[in-house]
N, C-alpha and C positions, 0 to 999 in steps of 0.2 A: 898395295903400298904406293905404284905409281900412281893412283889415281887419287891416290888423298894428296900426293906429293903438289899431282897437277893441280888438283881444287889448293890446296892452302896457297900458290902463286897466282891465280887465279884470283882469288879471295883477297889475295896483298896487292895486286895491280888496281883492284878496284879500288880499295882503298884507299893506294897512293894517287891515284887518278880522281876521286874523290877529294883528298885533302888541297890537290893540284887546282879544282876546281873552284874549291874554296877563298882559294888563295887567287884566284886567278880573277874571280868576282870581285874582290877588293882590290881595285885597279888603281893606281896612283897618276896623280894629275899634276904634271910641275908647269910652273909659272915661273916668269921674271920679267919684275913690272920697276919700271924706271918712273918716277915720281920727279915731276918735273914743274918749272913756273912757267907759263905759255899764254897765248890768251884766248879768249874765247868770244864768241859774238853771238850770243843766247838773244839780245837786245836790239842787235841789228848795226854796233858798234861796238869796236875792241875795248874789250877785260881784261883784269889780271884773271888768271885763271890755275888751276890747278890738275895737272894733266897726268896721266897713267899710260907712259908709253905712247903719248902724241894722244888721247883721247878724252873726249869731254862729252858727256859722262867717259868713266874705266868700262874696261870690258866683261861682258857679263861670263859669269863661272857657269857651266854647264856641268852641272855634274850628276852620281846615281849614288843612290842609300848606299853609305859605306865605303865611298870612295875614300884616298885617303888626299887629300891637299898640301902642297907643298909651293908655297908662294914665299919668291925671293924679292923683298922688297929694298930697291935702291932708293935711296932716301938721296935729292941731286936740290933739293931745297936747300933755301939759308937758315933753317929752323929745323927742330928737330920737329917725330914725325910718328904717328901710328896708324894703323890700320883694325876697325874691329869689325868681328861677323856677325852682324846684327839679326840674333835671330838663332845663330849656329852656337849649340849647347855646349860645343866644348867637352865631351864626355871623357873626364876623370884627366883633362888638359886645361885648366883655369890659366895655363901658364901660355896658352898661344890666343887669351882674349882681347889683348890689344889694349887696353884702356891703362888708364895711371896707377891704377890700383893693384894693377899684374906684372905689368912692365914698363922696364926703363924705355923711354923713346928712341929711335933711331936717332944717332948723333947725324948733321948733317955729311954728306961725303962720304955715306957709308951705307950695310946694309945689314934686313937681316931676315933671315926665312922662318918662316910659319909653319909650322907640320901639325896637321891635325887633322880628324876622320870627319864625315859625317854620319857618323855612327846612329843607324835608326834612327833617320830623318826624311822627310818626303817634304816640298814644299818651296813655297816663295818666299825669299830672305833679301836682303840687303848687305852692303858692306860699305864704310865712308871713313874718312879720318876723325880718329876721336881726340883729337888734340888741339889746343888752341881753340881757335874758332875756323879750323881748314876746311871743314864742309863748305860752308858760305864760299869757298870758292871752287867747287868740284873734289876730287878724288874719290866719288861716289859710285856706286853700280850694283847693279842685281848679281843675284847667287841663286840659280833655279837648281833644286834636286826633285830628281824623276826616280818614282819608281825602279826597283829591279823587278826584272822580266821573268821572274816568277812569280812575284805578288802583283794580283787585278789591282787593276782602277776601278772604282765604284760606280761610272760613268765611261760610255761610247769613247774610244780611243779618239781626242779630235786630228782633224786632218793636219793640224798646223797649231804653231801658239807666236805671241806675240811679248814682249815684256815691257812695260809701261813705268818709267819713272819718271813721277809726275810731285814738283815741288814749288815753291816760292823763292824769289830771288831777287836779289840788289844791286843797285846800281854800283852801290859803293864796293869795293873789295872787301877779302875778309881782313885785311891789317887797318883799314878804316874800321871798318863793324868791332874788331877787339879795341882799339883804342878808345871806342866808345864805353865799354861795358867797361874796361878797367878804369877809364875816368868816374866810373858810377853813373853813367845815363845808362837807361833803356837801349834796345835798338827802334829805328825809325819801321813806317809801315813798309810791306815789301813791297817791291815796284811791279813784279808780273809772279804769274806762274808759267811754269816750262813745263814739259812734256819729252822726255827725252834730249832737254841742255836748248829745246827749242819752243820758239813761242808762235804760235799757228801756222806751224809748217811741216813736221812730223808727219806722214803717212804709212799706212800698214795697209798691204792689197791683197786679198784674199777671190778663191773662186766662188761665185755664187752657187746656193745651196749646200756648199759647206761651212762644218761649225770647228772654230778656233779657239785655241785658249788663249786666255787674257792674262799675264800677269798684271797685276796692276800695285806700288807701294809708293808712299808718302814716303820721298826722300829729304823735304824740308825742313825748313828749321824750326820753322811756328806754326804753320798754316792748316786747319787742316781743312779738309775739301769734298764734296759732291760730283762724283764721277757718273756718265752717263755716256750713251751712243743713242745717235739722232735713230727713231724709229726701229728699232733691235733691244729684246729684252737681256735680260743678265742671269744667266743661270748659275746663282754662286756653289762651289764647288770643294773650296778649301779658303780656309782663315789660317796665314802662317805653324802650315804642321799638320796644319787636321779638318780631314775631310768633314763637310758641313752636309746637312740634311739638304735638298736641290730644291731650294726656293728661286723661284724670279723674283724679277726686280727692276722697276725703272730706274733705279738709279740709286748710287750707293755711299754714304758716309764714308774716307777712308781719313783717318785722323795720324798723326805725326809719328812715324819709325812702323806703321801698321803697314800692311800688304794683305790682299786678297785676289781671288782665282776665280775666272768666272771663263763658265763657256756663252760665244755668242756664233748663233747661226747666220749667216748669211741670207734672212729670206724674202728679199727683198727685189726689189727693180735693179738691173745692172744700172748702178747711179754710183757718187762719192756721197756721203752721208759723215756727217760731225760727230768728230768722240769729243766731247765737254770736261773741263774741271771748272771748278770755279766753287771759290772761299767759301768758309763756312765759320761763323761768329767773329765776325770782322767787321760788325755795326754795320755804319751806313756805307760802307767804299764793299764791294765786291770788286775781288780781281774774278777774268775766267781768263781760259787760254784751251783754244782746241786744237785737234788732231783730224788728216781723214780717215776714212776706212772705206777703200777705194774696192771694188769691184773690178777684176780683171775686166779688161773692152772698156771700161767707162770711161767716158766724154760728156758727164752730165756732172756738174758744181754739185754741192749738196745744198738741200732745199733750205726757203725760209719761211719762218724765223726760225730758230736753233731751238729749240724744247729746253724749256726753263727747268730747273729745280727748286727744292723745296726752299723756303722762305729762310734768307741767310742766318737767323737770328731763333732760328724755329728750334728748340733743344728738344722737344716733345717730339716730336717726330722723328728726331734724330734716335733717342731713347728708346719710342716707338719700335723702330726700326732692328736694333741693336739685338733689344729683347726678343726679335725674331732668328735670331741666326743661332744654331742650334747644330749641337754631335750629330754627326751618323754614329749608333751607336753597332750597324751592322757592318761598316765598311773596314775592309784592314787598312791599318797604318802601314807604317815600313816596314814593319814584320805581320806574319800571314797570322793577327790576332784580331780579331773586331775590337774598336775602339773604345768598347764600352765594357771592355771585362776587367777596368783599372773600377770598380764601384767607388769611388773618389766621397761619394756624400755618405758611407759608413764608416770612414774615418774617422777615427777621435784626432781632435784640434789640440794640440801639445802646447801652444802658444798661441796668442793672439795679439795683434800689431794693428794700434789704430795711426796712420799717418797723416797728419795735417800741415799741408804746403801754407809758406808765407812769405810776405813781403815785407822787408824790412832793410833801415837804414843801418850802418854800423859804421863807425867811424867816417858819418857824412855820406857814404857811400853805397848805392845802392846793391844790394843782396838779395838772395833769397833763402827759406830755409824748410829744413823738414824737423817737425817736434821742437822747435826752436834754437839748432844747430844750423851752422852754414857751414856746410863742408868743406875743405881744405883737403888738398893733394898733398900729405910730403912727398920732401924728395925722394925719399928711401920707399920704393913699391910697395903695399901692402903685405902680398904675396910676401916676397922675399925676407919684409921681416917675419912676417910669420915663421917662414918656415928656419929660416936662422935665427930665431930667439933672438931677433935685432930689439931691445929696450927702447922706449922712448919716442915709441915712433906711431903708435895707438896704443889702445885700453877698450874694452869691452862696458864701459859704463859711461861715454861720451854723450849718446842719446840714448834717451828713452824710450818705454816700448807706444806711451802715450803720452799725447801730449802738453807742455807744461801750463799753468793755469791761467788764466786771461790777463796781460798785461806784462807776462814777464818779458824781457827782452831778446831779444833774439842774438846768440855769439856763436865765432868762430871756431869751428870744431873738426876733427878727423871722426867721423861718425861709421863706426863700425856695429854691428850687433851679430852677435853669438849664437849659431844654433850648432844641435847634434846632426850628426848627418843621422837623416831619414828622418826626420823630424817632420811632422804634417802642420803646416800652419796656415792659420790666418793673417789675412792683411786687407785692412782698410783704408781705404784713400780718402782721406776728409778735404775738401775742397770746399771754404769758404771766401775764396777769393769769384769775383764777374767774372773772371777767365778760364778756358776752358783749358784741362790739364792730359797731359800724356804719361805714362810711366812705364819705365821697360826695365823685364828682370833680362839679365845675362846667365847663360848655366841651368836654368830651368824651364820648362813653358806651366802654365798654371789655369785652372780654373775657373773662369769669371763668371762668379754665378749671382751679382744682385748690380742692380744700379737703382737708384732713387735721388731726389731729391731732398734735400735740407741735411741736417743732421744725423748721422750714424747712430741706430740705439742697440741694443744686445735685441731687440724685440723684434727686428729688423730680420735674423738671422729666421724665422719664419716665412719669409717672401723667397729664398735663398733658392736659385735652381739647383737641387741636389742631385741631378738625373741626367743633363745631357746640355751641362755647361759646356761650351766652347773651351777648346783647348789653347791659348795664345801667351806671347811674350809682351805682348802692348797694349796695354790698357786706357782709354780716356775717361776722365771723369767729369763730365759736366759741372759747369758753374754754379757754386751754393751746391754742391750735392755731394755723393759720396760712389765708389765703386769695391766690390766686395770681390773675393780672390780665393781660391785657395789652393796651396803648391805643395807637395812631397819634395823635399830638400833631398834629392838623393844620390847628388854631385856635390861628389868633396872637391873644395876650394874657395877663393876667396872672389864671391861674384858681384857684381855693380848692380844695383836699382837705383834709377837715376831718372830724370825729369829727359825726356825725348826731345825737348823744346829748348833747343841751343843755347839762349840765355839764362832761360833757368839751370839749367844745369852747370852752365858758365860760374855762377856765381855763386852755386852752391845748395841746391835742388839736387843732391847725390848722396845716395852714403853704399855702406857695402854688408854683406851677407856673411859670415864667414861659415862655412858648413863644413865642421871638425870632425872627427874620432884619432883615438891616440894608436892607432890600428897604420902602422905603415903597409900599403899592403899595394902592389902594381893593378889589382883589381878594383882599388878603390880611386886610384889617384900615382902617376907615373912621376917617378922622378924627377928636381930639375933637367929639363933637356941642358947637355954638350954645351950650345951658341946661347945662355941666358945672358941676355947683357946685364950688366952690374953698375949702381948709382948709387947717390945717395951715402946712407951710413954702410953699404953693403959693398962700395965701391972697390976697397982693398981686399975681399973676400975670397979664399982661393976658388978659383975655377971648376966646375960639377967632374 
């Protein structure tokens, strides 16, 4: 009897020591980031600028699978204010995504906290203000989640990593740049690219013979760009989320709200040697702007001339290129499962979603739209009416699932569409505009399994990589052409797809996802949080 007694306490200490551990894995990360107007000298002369606790770029999040995040943001601007996690899925919390569609903005003089996981996630993200036009003036920064130390890496642990945000910038401030788009102009071309808020002066020093990781994402607003290091290959490693098959590479496409991970070896002469960006389909003006990558002991400039990239206008190559990047379908994700055991291309397609970006005037003023909607923010959050049966504030037949017939006119619309949750769908990006296009889902990462040129056909869905699509949240679709998709909807909420390219999106290049069941359930989707600010028609609402 004593000895069952001692084993069942025994048996229960494990346990609680056990549960202890579990608990103890999901480590909580607080933040409190004061949001400030300050200025900045990216140019080599004082900006308005947009600052996160005195910094330009904010401070990058370091975080591990399943951490949980708790960022208090003081909003000390004259304008109201958000923050979203570009990239960060939000799992069964649509209501800490930051964007217009979820939440009420930070009223100026105030503040408000974030709480949310990164529940099975691995990978290089971003985070920037989604309001106004506040990126154009900083509050931007990386978000790296690392592995937990029970699940491998599918590659040599490197000695060191480095994180690279690398964007396009203006002269003008962002209250210039918006008063432009609200008058209905475009924006003008951008003045440089940066590297870290800096324009060829950034350095990253590493020991020779050893290999580094690169974060590397497009935090810009239009641009997107050819990244490269002077004489050192690229061993790509992860595309936002999901570990890629390890190709090299001289040099790499990385297109607007995209991020990518690459190991680079050090194997070289103790020298300083040039990290390069510079434009991509931006006609005849290339910007570039570099970086070093200095060699501990180094006293030696990096050589010349700087190694060129592919031809600024070259889409084929870019295409080329893209169609090469490809699953590990052996390596684990953030959980100890190979990546390839989601079989994604035996899915039956429950809906299909052809979307066609454009340009158009509307009351004189320039727009843009999806299906021939320009999207409109009310005041009242999506989210919140949703979830309070607020009237009047969307409808589920604003836009279509394709789009309308040649000629019609393009209007002003709150463009929502309807799915079930788990619903597997398709989405097409029809891009008949010269300009090359971005697009980012929130709340999900999805499948990109076709790109082509011209026109989208059902016959298309033949070329389709059904086997070891890339896993990603941002998608570019070349000019005159089309990009193929497909996602399991399997986050209840109400999530943003939306044009990654500042202006477009500005004016109406957005709509939203809404992914339902009538199923309350905390495993599906958590209650309003306690601190939900309140706007709009929602505004005199009692309190959660």
């Amino acid at each position: 009897m004593k000895q069952s007694i001692l084993s069942s306490v025994f048996v229960g200490v494990l346990a609680c020591w056990g549960a202890l551990s579990v608990i103890a894995e999901d480590r909580y990360l607080y933040f409190t980031w004061e949001i400030t107007n300050g200025t900045v000298y990216p140019l080599g002369f004082p900006q308005p600028g947009i600052l996160i606790n005195g910094q330009f770029p904010g401070p990058t999040i370091e975080a591990i699978t399943n951490d949980n995040i708790i960022v208090n943001v003081i909003n000390k601007l004259d304008e109201k204010f958000l923050i979203t996690w570009s990239g960060i899925k939000q799992r069964r919390t649509s209501w800490q995504d930051g964007v217009l569609g979820t939440n009420c903005p930070i009223p100026p003089n105030s503040n408000w906290t974030y709480k949310f996981q990164v529940k099975d996630q691995v990978g290089t993200y971003t985070y920037f203000p989604s309001t106004k036009i506040h990126k154009a003036g900083g509050g931007f920064g990386g978000f790296n989640i690392a592995q937990r130390s029970v699940i491998s890496i599918p590659y040599p642990a490197p000695d060191g990593e480095f994180t690279l945000l690398v964007g396009d910038w203006y002269r003008n401030d962002h209250r210039v740049l918006r008063r432009l788009l609200d008058a209905g102009k475009s924006l003008p071309y951008p003045d440089a690219l940066l590297i870290n808020g800096q324009k060829n002066a950034a350095v990253f020093t590493g020991l020779a013979g050893k290999t580094y990781k690169f974060r590397v994402s497009n935090v810009g607003l239009s641009t997107s760009f050819n990244f490269r290091i002077q004489g050192h290959e690229l061993k790509l490693i992860e595309v936002e989320g999901a570990h890629t098959i390890q190709e090299s590479y001289k040099s790499l496409d990385v297109h607007v709200g995209q991020s990518v991970t690459v190991l680079v070896t050090l194997s070289g002469l103790i020298s300083d040697y040039a990290i390069i960006a510079s434009s991509r389909f931006t006609g005849p003006s290339v910007l570039t702007t570099t970086a070093t990558l200095r060699y501990a002991g180094s006293s030696s400039k990096a050589p010349i001339p700087l190694p060129q990239g592919p031809e600024t206008n070259d889409v084929q190559w870019s295409m080329e290129q893209v169609r090469t990047i490809r699953l590990n379908l052996t390596a684990n994700a953030a959980r100890p499962n190979p990546q390839g055991s989601f079989h994604y291309g035996t899915i039956p397609v429950v809906r299909t979603l052809l979307l066609a970006n454009s340009k158009a005037l509307i009351d004189r003023k320039l727009r843009y739209a999806v299906n021939g909607i320009s999207h409109i923010n009310p005041n009242t959050p999506l989210k919140l009416a949703d979830w309070f049966n607020i009237p009047g504030v969307f409808n589920l037949n604003t836009i279509k699932d394709v789009p309308p017939p040649p000629g019609t006119l393009a209007k002003l619309g709150t463009s929502v569409i309807g799915f079930a949750l788990h619903d597997f769908a398709e989405i097409i990006f029809q891009n008949n505009e010269n300009y090359i296009q971005s697009w980012h889902m929130d709340g999900s990462s999805f499948y990109v399994v076709g790109y082509a040129n011209g026109l989208w056909t059902p016959d298309a869905r033949k070329t389709y990589n059904l086997i070891d699509g890339v896993t990603r949240h941002t998608v570019q679709v070349y000019p005159n052409s089309w990009s193929a998709i497909l996602v399991s909807l399997d986050n209840k909420g109400m999530w943003n797809l939306r044009s990654a390219i500042a202006e477009r999106r500005y004016l109406g290049q957005d709509l939203y996802l809404r992914v339902w069941n009538n199923e309350q359930s905390l495993y599906t989707e958590t209650l309003i949080p306690p601190n939900a600010l309140y706007c709009g028609k929602a505004k005199h609402l009692p309190k959660a």
